[in-house]
TORGUVEX-135309 format. One record per residue (C-alpha): residue in one letter; x, y, z. Coordinates in steps of 0.001 Angstrom, whole numbers, plus 500000, padded with zeros to 6 digits. Example, Ala and Ser with C-alpha at 12.3 -4.5 7.8 and 13.67 -1.06 7.14 Angstrom:
TORGUVEX-135309
R res     px     py     pz
R   A 512300 495500 507800
R   S 513670 498940 507140
//
This chain:
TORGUVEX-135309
R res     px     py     pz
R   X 979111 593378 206761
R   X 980454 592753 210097
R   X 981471 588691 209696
R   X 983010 588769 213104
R   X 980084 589718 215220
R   X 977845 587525 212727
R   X 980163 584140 213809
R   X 980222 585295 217314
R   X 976529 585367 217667
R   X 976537 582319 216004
R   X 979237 580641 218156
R   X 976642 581728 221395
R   X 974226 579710 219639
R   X 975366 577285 218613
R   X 976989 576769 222916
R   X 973199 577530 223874
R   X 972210 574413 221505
R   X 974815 572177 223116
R   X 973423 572724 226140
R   X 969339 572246 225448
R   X 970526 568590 223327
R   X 971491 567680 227040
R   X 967825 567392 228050
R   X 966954 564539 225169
R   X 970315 562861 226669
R   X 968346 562784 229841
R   X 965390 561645 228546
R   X 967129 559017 226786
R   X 969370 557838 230228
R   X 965979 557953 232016
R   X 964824 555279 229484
R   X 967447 553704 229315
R   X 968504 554000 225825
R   X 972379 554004 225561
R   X 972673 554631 222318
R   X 971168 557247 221790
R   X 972199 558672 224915
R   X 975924 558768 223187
R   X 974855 560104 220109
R   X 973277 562985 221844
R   X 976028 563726 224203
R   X 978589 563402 221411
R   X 976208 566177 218852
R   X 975900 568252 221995
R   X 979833 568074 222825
R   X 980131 568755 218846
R   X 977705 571984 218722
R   X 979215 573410 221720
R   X 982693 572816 220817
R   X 982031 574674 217035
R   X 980404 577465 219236
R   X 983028 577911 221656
R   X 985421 578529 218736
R   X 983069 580779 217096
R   X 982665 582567 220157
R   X 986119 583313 220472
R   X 986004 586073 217423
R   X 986438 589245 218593
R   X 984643 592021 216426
R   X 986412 595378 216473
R   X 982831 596621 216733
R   X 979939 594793 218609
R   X 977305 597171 217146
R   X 975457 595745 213948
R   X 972624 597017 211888
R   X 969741 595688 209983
R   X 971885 593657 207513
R   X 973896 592099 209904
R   X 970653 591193 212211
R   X 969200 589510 209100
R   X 972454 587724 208145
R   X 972718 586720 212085
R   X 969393 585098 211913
R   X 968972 583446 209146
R   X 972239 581791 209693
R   X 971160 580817 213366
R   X 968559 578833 211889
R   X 970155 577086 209240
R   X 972718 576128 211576
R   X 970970 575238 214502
R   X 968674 572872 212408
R   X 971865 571208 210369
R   X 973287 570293 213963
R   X 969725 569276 215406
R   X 970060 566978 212723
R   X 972278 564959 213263
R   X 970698 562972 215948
R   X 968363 561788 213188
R   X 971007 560363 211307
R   X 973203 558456 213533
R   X 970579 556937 215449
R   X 969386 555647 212151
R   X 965847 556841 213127
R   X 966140 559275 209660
R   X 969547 557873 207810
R   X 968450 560010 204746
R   X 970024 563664 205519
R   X 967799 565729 203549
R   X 964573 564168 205726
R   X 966602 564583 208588
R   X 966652 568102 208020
R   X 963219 568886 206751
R   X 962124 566921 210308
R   X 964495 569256 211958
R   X 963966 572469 210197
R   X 960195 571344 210506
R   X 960247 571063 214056
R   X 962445 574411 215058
R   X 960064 576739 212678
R   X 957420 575421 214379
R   X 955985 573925 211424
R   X 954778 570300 212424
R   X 955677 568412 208718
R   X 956662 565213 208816
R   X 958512 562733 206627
R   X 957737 559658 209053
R   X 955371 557210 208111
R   X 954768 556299 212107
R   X 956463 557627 215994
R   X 955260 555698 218122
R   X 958385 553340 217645
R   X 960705 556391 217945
R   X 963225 556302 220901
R   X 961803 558314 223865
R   X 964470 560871 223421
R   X 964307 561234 219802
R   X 960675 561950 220624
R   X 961855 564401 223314
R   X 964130 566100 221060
R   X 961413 566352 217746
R   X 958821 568217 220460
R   X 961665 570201 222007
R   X 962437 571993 219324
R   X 959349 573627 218604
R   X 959441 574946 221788
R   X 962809 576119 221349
R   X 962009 577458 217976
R   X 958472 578963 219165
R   X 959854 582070 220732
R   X 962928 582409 218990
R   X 966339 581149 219621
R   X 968276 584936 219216
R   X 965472 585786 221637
R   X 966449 583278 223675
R   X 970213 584557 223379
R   X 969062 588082 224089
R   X 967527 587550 227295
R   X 971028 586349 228891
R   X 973270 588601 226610
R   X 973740 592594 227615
R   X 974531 593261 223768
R   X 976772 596437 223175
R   X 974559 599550 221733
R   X 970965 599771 220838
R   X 970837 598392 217721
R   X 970794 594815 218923
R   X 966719 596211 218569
R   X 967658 594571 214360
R   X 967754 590542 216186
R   X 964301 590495 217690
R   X 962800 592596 215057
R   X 964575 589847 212197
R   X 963270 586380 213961
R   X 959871 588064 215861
R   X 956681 587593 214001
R   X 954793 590721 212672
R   X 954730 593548 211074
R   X 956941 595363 213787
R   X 958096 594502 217200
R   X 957368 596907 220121
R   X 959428 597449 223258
R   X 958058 596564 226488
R   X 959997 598288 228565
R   X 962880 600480 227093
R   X 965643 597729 227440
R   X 965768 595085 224818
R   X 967460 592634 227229
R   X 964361 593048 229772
R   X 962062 592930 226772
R   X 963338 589279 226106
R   X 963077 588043 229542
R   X 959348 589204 229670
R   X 958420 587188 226799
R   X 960505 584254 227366
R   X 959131 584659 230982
R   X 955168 584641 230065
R   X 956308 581811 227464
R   X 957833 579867 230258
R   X 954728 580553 232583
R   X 951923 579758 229966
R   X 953944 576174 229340
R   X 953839 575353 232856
R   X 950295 576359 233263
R   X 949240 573787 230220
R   X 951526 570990 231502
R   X 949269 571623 234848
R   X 946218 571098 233510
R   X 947527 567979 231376
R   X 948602 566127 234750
R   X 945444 566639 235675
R   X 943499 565223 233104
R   X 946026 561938 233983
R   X 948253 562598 230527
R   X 951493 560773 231431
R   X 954657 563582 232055
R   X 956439 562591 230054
R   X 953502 563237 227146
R   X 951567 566120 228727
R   X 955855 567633 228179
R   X 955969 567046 224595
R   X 952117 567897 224324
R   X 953302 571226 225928
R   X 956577 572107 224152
R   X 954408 571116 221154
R   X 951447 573457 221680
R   X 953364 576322 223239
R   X 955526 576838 219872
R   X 952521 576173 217784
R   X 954490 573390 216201
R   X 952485 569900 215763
R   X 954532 566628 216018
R   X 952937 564411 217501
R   X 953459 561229 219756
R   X 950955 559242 218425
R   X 950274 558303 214614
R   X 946807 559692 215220
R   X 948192 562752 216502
R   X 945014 563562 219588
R   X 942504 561534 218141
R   X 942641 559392 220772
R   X 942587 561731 223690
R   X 940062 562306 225870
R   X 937430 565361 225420
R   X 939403 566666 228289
R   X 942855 566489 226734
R   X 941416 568027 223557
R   X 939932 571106 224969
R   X 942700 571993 227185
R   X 945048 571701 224226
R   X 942158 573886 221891
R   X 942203 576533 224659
R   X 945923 576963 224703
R   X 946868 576550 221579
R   X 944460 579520 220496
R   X 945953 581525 223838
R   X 949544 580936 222690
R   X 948024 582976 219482
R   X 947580 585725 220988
R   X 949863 588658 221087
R   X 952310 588682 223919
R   X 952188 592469 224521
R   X 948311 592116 225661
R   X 949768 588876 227726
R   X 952337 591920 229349
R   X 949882 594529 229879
R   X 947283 592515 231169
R   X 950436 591577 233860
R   X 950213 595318 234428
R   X 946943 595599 234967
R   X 946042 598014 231864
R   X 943297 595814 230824
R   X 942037 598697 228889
R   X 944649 599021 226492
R   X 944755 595054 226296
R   X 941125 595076 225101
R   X 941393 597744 222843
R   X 944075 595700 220877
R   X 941928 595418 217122
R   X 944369 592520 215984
R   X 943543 590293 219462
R   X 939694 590893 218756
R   X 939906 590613 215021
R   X 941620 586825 216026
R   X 938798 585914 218610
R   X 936422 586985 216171
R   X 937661 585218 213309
R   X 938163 581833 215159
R   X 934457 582215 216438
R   X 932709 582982 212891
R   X 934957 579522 211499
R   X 933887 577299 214378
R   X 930538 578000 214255
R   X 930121 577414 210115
R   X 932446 574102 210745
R   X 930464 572899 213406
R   X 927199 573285 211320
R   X 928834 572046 208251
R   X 930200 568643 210030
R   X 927228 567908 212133
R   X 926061 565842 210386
R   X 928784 563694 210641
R   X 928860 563304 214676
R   X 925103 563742 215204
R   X 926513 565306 218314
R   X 926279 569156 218786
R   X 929366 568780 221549
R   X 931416 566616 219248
R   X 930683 568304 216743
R   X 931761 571746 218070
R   X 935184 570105 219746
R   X 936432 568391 216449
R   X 935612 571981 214639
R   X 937348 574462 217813
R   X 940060 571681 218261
R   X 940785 571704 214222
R   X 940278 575691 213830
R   X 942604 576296 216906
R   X 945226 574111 215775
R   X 945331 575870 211549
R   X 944904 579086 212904
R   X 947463 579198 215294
R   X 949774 577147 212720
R   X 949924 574279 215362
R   X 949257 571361 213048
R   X 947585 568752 216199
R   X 945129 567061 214452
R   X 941865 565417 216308
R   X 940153 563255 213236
R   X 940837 563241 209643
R   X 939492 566743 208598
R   X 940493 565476 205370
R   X 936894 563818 204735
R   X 934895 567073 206363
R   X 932664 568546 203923
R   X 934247 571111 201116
R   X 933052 573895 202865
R   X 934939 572815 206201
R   X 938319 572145 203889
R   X 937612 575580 202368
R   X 937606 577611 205536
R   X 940557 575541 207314
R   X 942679 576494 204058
R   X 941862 579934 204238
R   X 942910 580104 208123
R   X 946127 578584 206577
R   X 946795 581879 205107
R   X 945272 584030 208051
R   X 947096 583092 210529
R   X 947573 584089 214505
R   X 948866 587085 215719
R   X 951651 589083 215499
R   X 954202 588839 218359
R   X 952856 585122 218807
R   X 954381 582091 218271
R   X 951794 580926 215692
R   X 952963 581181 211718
R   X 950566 582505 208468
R   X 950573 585932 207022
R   X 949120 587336 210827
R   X 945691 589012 211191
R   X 947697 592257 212357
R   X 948757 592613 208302
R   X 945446 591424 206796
R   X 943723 594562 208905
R   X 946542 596635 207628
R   X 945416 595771 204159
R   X 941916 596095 204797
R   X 942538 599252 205975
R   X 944466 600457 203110
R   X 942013 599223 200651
R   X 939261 601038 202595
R   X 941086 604056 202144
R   X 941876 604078 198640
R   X 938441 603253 197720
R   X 937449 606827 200055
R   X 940112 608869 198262
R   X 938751 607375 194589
R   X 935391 608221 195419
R   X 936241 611762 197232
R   X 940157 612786 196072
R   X 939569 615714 198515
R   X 938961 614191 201542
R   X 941691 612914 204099
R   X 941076 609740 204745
R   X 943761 608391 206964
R   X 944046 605122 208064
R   X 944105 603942 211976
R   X 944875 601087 214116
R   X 944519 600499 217437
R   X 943480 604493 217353
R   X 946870 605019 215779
R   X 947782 606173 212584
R   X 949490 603926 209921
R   X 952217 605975 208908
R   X 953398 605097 205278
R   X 956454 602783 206583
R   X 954174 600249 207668
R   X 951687 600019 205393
R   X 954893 599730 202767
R   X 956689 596531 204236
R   X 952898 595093 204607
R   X 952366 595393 200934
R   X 956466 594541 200224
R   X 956252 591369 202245
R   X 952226 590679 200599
R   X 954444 590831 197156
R   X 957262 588929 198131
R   X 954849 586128 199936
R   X 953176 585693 196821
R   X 956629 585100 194177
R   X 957865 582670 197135
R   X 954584 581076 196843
R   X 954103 580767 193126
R   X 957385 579953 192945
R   X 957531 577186 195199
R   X 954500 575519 193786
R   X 955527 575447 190115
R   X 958961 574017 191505
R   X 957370 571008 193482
R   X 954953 570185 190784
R   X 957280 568763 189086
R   X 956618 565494 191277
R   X 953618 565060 189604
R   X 951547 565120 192014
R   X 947214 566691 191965
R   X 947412 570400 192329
R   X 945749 570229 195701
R   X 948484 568103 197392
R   X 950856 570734 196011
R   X 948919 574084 197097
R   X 948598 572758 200245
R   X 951680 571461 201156
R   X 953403 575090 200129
R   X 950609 576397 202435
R   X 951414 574155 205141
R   X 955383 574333 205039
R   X 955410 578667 204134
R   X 952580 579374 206865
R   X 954491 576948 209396
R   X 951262 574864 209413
R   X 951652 571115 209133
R   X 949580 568862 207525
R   X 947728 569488 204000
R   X 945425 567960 202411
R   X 945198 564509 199769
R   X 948891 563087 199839
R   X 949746 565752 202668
R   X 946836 565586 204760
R   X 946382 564884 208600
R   X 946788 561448 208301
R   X 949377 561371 205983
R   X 953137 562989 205660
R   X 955706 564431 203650
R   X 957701 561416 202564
R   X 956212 561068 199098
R   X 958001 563863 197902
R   X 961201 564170 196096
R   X 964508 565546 197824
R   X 964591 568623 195598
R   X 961358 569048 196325
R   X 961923 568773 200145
R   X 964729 571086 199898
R   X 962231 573689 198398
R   X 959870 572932 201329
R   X 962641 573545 203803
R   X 963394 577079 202408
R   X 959615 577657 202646
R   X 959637 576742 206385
R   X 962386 578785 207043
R   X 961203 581805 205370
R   X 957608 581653 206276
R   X 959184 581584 210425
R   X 961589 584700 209760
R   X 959265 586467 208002
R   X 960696 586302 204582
R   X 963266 589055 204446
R   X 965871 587534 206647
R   X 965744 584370 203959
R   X 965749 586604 200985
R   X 968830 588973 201837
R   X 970810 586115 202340
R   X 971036 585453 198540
R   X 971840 589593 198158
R   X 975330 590227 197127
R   X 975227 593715 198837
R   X 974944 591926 202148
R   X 978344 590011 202152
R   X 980013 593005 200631
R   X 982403 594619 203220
R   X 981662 598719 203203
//
């Protein structure tokens, strides 16, 4: 293990973090709120002074591998959301640390969960800061860190491929560095392009901002204790149609930019998505129309809802809660589905469900015929047998984390749907639940052991599992 270039990248960090808690500070001296102007200056002054001595480390080697990528990131992110933290706390807006830091860890993995009964009466920049972070957290901090840092060597690849979401993370163009600007760049542009049409549905700024960072990092904390069920139609379609756009894969994003619209279309993961949101909004609308009497309400509640589970977003329009069991049924199972890969939406990603389909299609042709070569494609490529082994490794490893974590927050006693969903919510970075966790309700009536479980499940289900899991590995603190 290379400790010194793990604590430097941390220091950079953990400077990078010092600098984005300035923006809350100015939301909060815009408002006029003093106090919590200091406390945000003083965590910002802390997290960049911790960096800055981090950063002065100097590795004997700046080149680091797969362990040291994973190690890197999941450390980033347990950092980064212990520091973001803190605001909570001394503002007295969350004194209870451990809910300070599932709110946090909550709002950097994009998740949406909350432990607070109501926001409305939340400090502007507290507000500011909660939405912020899911846009910092929606494309990846070490991203983030990558577009400004020339790293020494190639293998710097091992960052973006620990935090990205997906079975495997493609170059753009043959320099990581310029790989991270182009996302961070369409990221940036996509943002702006939402907060646009916001203003001009007359959303306040400051809202139609945190609707944005919100939406943009698929996260879902919301301004309002009704989340958008207040909105206009307006509001609630522009935020449908970009939440389900900021599902989609950023490579087709890139080469529509270059104009290979052919290869963009030919992407079976982005039409797989598309198809699969289509198919659920028209059973939901069907299924719930009976409760608007209203074929257009009907079909916004279902697009809004499906948009925001799919995508792992979390907004909620109405309380889907009393939909039909059907409805419940095929939100849940979008839970699991999730957006795409290379996204900055959460779930299991439709990319490794066709991957499994695939494989299963196969095995069934080589049972029937053992003779025939059957070999299995995507996107006109073949699978080689790497892939379709960390698909089935991670399938595996989802499923312990999973069974795992719902034994160990039963023990709150609460109905087994409240449980199953809240492990689906927090592990798929989705939000709300259903019963005691649903879209109307929140987090708080768990336990803190219970919380802490929830936390890990954030965190794991955002870095893709195996950056969590190596971190309790002896081999990867052993020095070699």
């Amino acid at each position: 293990m290379n400790y010194a270039i793990v604590f430097r990248l941390l220091g950079y960090v953990l400077m990078i973090e010092g600098a984005l808690l300035l923006l809350p500070a100015a939301a909060s001296l815009v408002y006029g709120e003093w106090m919590v102007l200091g406390v945000f200056l003083l965590t910002a002054a802390v997290s960049a002074g911790i960096g800055y001595a981090l950063h002065t480390i100097k590795p004997r080697s700046k080149v680091f591998y797969m362990r040291e990528g994973f190690a890197a990131t999941s450390l980033c992110w347990v950092f980064i959301s212990v520091m973001g933290a803190v605001p909570f706390v001394l503002t007295g807006c969350i004194p209870n640390p451990v809910d300070a830091l599932f709110e946090t860890v909550s709002g950097f993995t994009t998740t949406g969960a909350s432990i607070l009964p109501g926001v409305e009466d939340l400090p502007k920049g507290i507000l500011f800061w909660r939405s912020f972070t899911h846009w910092i957290g929606g494309m990846g901090v070490l991203v983030f860190l990558l577009s400004l840092l020339p790293l020494t060597g190639g293998s710097h690849v091992n960052l973006m491929k620990a935090e990205s979401p997906g079975p495997q993370v493609d170059k753009l163009v043959p320099k990581v560095q310029s790989t991270a600007k182009i996302l961070y760049g369409i990221y940036f542009a996509l943002t702006m392009l939402e907060l646009v049409f916001l203003l001009i549905g007359r959303m306040p700024l400051f809202e139609a901002l945190l609707t944005a960072f919100g939406t943009a990092g698929t996260g879902g904390f919301g301004f309002r204790n009704d989340s958008f069920g207040s909105f206009s139609p307006y509001i609630q379609w522009v935020v449908t149609i970009f939440m389900i756009l900021f599902g989609v894969n950023f490579n087709a994003y890139f080469l529509l930019l270059m104009r290979k619209f052919r290869r963009a279309a030919a992407s079976e993961e982005v039409r797989g998505y598309f198809v699969v949101i289509a198919v659920a909004v028209g059973i939901i609308t069907a299924n719930i129309y009976s409760m608007y009497n209203s074929f257009g309400e009907a079909l916004r509640q279902a697009a809004f809802q499906v948009g925001s589970i799919i995508t792992t977003t979390g907004f909620s329009s109405c309380d889907f809660d009393l939909w039909p069991t059907l409805s419940k049924e095929i939100l849940v199972m979008l839970m699991f589905i999730g957006a795409c890969a290379g996204s900055t939406g959460g779930g299991m990603k439709v990319s490794r469900l066709l991957i499994l389909a695939k494989t299963l299609a196969k095995e069934l042709k080589t049972a029937l015929h053992p003779q025939v070569v059957a070999p299995a494609r995507m996107d006109g490529k073949l699978l080689n047998h790497e892939t379709i082994r960390t698909t089935n490794v991670f399938v595996a490893a989802y499923i312990f984390i999973f069974a795992g974590s719902f034994f160990l927050i039963s023990l709150n006693g609460f109905d087994m749907v409240t449980n199953f969903t809240a492990v689906a919510a927090t592990l798929n970075n989705i939000g709300p639940g259903l019963v005691k966790v649903g879209p109307m309700q929140n987090f708080g009536c768990f336990a803190d052991p219970a919380k802490l479980v929830l936390i890990f499940d954030m965190l794991a289900g955002r870095l893709e599992i195996f950056p969590m899991l190596v971190l309790f590995m002896p081999d990867t603190w052993r020095k070699f």
